[in-house]
KOLZA-6070 format. One line per field, with one value per residue: residue number from 1; x negated, y, z of N, C-alpha, C in turn. Coordinates in pm, whole numbers, plus 50000, padded with zeros to 5 digits. Each point is the difference from the previous one (the first is absolute). Example, Ala and Ser with C-alpha at 12.3 -4.5 7.8 and 13.67 -1.06 7.14 Angstrom:
<recs>
nr: [1;2]
n.c1: [48681;50035]
n.c2: [49431;50105]
n.c3: [50780;49928]
ca.c1: [50089;49918]
ca.c2: [50119;50119]
ca.c3: [50000;50006]
c.c1: [49910;50077]
c.c2: [50120;50109]
c.c3: [50000;50073]
</recs>
This chain:
<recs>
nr: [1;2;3;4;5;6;7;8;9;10;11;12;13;14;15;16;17;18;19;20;21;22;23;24;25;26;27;28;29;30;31;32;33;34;35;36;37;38;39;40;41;42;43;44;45;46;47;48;49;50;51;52;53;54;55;56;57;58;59;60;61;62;63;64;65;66;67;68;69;70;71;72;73;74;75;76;77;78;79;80;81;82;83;84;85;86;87;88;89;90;91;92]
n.c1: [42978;49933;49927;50041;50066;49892;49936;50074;49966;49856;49986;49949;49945;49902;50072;49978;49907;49952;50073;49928;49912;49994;49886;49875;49981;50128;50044;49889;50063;50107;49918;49953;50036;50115;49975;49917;50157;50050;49986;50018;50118;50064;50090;49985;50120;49924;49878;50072;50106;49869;49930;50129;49995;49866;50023;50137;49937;49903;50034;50126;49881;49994;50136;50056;49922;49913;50091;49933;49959;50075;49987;50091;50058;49922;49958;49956;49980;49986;49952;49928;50092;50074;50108;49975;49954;50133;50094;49984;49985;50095;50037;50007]
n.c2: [46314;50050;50020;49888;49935;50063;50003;49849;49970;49999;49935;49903;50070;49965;49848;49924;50062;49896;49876;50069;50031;49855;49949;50112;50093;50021;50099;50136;50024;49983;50021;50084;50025;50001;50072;50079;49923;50001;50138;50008;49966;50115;49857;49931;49995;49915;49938;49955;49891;49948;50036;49962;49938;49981;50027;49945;49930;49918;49999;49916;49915;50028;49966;49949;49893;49958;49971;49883;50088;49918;49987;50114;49879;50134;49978;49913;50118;50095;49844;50044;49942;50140;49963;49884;50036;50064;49856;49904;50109;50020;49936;49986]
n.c3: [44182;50127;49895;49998;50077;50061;49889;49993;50128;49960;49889;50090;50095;49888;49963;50147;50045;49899;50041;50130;49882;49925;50081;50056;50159;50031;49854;49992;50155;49960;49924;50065;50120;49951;49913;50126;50111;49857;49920;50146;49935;50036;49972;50109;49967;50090;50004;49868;50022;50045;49874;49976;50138;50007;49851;50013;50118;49932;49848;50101;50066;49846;49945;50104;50064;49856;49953;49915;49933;49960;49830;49903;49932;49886;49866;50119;50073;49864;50023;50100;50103;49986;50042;49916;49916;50040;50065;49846;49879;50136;50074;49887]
ca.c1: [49991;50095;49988;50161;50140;50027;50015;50140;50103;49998;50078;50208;49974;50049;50130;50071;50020;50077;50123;50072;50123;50104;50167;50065;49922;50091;50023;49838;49968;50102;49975;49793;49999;50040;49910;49872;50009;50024;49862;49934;50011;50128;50081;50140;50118;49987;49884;50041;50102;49911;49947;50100;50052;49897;49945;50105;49919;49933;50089;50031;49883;49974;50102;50072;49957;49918;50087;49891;50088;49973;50046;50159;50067;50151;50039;50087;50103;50082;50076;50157;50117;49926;49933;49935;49970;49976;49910;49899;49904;49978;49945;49883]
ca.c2: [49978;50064;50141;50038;50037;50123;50071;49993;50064;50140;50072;50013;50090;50140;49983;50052;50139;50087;49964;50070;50173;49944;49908;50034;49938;49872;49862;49922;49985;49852;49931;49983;49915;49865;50003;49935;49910;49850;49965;49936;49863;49964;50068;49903;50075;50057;50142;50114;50153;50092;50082;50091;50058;49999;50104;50088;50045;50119;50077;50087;50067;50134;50040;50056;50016;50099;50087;50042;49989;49896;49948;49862;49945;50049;49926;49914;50001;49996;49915;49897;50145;50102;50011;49941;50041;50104;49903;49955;50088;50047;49865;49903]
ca.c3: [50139;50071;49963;49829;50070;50052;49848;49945;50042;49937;49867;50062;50026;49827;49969;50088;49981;49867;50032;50088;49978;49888;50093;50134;50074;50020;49926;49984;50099;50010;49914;50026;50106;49983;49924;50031;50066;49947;49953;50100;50037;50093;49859;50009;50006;50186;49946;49917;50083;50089;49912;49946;50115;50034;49924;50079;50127;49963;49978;50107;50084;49977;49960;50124;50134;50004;49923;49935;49866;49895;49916;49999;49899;50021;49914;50029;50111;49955;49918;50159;50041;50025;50168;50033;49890;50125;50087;49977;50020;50117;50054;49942]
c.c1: [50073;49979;50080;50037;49986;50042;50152;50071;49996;50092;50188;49994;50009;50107;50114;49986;50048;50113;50111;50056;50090;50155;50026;49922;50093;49969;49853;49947;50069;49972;49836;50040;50043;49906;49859;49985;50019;49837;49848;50028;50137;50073;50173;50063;50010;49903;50071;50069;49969;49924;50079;50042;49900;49985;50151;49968;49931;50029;50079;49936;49911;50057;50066;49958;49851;50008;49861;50103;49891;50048;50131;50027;50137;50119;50084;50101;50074;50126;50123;50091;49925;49947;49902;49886;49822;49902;49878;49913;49943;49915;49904;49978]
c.c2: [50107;50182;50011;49955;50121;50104;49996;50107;50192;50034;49957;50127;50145;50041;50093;50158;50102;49984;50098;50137;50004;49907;50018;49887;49834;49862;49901;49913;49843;49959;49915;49875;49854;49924;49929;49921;49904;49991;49966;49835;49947;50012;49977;50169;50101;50127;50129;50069;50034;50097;50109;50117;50066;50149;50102;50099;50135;50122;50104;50075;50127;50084;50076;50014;50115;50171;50072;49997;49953;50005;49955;50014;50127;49945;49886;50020;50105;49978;49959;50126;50071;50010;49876;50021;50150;49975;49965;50112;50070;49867;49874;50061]
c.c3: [50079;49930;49882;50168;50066;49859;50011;50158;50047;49919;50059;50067;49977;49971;50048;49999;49849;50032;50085;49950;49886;50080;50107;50110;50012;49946;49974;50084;50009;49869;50019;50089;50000;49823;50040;50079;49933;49923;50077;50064;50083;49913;50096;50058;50133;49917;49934;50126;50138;49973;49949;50095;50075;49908;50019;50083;49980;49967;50085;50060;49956;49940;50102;50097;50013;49922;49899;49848;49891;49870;50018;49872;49991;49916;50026;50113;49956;49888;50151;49942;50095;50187;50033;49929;50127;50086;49996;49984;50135;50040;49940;49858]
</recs>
């Protein structure tokens, strides 16, 4: 009933935070969101890439605008070229 769906989106939850200092606030963050909008029922294409943009946002919003520092994927940004590479670790 509704105490395994609150259980399951706990443990999405869990997830999510083991998730943020292996892939970084970004990538956990665009992965959860569009993730618990389809697993809530919005699956058609509008939802995802409102979700996608919606967890972007975010992102920005404490990334830059709140200039709260967060988890980053170093591993993967530095796999870019190097000034973007720069970027991404400064900004998301």
């Amino acid at each position: 009933g509704q105490w395994a769906r609150a259980l399951e989106f706990i443990g999405y939850f869990a997830l999510y935070t083991l998730s943020v200092p292996v892939l970084g606030y970004l990538l956990s963050t665009m992965i959860l969101l569009p993730f618990l909008t389809f697993r809530l029922g919005y699956r058609s294409w509008y939802w995802l890439r409102v979700s996608g943009l919606v967890a972007f946002a975010i992102v920005l919003l404490f990334r830059t605008a709140l200039q709260i520092k967060t988890p980053v994927n170093i591993w993967l940004y530095n796999q870019l070229p190097d000034a973007v590479g720069i970027f991404m670790k400064t900004w998301f």
